[in-house]
Every structure is written in structure tokens, then in C-alpha cells.
Steps between C-alpha positions, in 0.01 A plus 500: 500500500679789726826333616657645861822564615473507876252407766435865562265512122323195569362668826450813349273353256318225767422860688360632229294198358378459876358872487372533130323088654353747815388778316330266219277369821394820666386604130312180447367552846376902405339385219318207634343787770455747234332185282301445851402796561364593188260183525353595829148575482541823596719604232326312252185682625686829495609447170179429298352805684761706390467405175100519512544911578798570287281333163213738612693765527652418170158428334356878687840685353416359164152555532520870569812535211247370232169648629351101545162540718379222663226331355191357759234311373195381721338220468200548698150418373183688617 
């Protein structure tokens, strides 16, 4: 335990627990937006799209590295 000589420390370190308590808040309040926004439909709709294309561009690139041809069957009967 910090032991103080003088009136003068003691508010020093109040001001300084008071803004360390402030900026704790505004950084639980960005990440509960952040957290928020991320959730939204939009971005959750954004998201899986953007991760649909990047895969088949992924699965094209590795497609055309290794030469793999795309196989299509039919299954009509006559």
C-alpha cells in the first residue's frame, strides 16, 4: 500500500484513477459498437459473401496450379 505525504499525491492519483475509470468506459463502449456492428445483418451478410468468392477464388487458383478439370456428369435418361 502507497503511503502519501501531502494532499497534493492523493489528488494526483484520484485524477489519474478518474481518467484511466473514463477511458476504461469509452473502450468498453467502442467495442460493444464494434461487437454490434459486426452482428448486423448486413455485415454478417457481407461477410459470408466475402468469404463465398475468396474460397472460389482459392479453389480456381489451385485448380489452374495443379491442372484439376472439372468433372460433369449427366444424369439424363433417353
Amino acid at each position: 500500500m502507497r503511503r502519501y505525504s501531502n494532499f497534493d499525491e492523493i489528488d494526483k492519483d484520484l485524477k489519474i484513477l478518474k481518467l484511466q475509470t473514463e477511458i476504461d468506459k469509452e473502450e468498453i463502449k467502442l467495442s460493444l459498437d464494434q461487437t454490434k456492428e459486426s452482428l448486423s445483418p448486413m455485415s454478417l451478410i457481407g461477410g459470408t459473401v466475402g468469404a463465398i468468392i475468396q474460397k472460389a477464388l482459392v479453389l480456381k487458383a489451385v485448380s489452374k496450379i495443379f491442372g484439376i478439370k472439372k468433372v460433369v456428369t449427366s444424369s439424363r435418361k433417353k
